[in-house]
C-alpha positions in Angstrom: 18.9 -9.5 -6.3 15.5 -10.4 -5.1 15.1 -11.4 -1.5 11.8 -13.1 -0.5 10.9 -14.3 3.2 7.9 -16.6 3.2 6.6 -17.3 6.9 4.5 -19.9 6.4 8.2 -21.7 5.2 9.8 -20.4 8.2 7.2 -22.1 10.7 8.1 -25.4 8.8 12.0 -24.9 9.7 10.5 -24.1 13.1 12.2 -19.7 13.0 10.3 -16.8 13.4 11.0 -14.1 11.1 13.1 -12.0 13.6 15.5 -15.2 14.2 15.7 -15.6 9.7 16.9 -12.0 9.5 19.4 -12.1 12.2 20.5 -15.6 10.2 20.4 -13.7 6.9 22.6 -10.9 7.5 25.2 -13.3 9.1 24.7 -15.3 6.0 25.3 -12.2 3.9 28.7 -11.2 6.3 26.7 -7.5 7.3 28.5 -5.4 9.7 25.1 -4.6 11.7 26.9 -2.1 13.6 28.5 -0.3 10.7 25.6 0.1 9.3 23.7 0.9 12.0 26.5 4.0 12.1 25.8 4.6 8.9 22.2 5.3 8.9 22.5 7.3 11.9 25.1 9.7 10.7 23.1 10.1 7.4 19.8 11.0 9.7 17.9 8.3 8.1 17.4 6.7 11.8 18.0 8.0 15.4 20.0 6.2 18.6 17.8 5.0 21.0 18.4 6.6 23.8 17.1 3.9 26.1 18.1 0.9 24.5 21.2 0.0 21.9 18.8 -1.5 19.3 16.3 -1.2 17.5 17.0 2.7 16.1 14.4 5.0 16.2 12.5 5.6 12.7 10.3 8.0 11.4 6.7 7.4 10.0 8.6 8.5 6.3 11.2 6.1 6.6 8.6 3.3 7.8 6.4 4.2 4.8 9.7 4.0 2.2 10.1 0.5 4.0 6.6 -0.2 3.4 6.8 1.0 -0.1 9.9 -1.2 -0.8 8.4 -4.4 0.0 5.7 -3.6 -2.2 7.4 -2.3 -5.0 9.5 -6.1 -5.0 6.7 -7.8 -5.0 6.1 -10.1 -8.2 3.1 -9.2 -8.7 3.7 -5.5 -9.4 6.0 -6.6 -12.1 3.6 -8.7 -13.6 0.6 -6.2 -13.5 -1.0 -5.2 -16.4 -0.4 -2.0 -14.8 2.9 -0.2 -15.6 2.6 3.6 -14.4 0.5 3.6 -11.4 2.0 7.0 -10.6 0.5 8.2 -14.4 -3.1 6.1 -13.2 -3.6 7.8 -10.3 -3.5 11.4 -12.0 -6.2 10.1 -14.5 -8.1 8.4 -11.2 -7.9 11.9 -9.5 -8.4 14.2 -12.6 -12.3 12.1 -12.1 -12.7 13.0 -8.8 -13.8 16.6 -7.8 -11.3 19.0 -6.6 -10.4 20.9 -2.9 -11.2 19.5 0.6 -14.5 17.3 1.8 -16.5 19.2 3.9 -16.0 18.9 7.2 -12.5 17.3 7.0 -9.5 18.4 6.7 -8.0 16.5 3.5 -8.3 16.5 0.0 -10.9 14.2 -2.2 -8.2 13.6 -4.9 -5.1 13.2 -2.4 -1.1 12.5 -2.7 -0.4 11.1 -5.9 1.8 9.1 -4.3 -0.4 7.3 -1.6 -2.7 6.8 -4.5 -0.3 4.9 -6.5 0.8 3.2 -3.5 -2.8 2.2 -2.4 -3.2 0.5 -5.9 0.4 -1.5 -5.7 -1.3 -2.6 -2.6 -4.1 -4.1 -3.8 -2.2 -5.7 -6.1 0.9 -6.7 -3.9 -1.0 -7.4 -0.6 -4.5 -8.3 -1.5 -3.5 -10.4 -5.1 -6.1 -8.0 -6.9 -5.1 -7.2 -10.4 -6.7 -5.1 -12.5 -6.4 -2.9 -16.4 -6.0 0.7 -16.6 -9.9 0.9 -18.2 -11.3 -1.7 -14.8 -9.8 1.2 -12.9 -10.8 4.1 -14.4 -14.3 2.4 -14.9 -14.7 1.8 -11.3 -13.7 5.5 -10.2 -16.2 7.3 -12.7 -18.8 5.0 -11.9 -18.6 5.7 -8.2 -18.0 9.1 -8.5 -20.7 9.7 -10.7 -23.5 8.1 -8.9 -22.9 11.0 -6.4 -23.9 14.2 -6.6 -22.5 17.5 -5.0 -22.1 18.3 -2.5 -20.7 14.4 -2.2 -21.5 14.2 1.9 -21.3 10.3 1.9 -19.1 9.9 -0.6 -15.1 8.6 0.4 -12.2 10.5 -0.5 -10.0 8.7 -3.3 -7.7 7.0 -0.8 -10.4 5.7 0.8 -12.5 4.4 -2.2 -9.2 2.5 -2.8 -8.8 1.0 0.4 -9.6 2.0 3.5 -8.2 0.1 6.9 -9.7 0.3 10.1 -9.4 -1.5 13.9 -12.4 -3.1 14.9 -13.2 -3.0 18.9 -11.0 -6.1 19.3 -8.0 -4.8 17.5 -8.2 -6.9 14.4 -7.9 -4.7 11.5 -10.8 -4.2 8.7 -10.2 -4.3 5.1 -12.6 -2.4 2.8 -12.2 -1.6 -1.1 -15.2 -0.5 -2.8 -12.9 -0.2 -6.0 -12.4 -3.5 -5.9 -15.9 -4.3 -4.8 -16.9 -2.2 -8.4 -14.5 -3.9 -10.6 -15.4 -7.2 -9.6 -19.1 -6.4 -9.8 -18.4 -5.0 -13.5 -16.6 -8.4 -14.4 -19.5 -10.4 -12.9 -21.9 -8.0 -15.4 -19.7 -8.4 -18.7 -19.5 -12.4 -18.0 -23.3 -12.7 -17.8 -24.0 -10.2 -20.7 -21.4 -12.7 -22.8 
């Protein structure tokens, strides 16, 4: 079973998406509070100690939830893309090894966040792209650098990075997507 919940349909039926949910697990007969149980005796979420609801979850669990969503989107299963778990070891194997000066993480980092940074740009930002666009992209940028890489970005970064501006709204910057699309724009003018 898929489940999707578009909001721009829910503003046309006049529910925010908190008021759809609460409709949806009615609709679906869910004991909230058996399964609220549930979850807290396996330790996947903690009582609140100040209010009955919502539980109190950890940064993993809101990252599997995160993950979840994205992983269901359509657009992963339609990717050219199959492995992004096996992509991301080739994208790291081309970046250099151990910890950027000065910080305290890793150029290549978590397989995992890797994989997950590309299913985003495919899930969230409707960016697809082939295992060579990818790989291209990553050698190129890494190799236009030289050591000791000072203003180079980790992996993750390259990738997408996401920051808050002064007023809160939240930055998007890929320059892997930046590089692939600049490559495509090259290869349709040289055709």
């Amino acid at each position: 079973m898929k489940i999707t919940i578009n909001t721009d349909v829910l503003k046309r039926y006049k529910l925010s998406l908190e008021q759809y949910i609460v409709l949806l697990v009615s609709y679906y007969g869910i004991d909230c509070q058996k399964v609220y149980d549930d979850l807290v005796k396996e330790g996947i979420v903690e009582k609140n100690l100040f209010h009955d609801f919502p539980p109190i979850i950890s940064d993993n669990i809101k990252n599997m939830v995160a993950k979840i969503m994205v992983e269901s989107d359509d657009r992963i299963e339609n990717c050219p893309i199959k492995d992004f778990e096996g992509l991301a070891k080739v994208l790291q194997s081309l970046y250099p090894e151990g910890i950027k000066a000065g910080k305290t993480y890793s150029w290549r980092g978590d397989t995992d966040v890797i994989a997950q940074k590309l299913r985003t740009l495919v899930a969230k930002y409707n960016f697809t792209f082939t295992m060579d666009e990818a790989v291209d992209a990553v050698a190129d940028y890494v190799n236009s650098f030289h050591f000791p890489y000072t203003y180079m970005h980790t992996l993750r970064n390259f990738l997408l990075y996401t920051k808050k501006d002064e007023g809160g709204i939240i930055e998007v910057e890929s320059q892997f997507m930046s590089i692939i699309e600049n490559n495509r724009e090259k290869n349709e003018n040289n055709n």
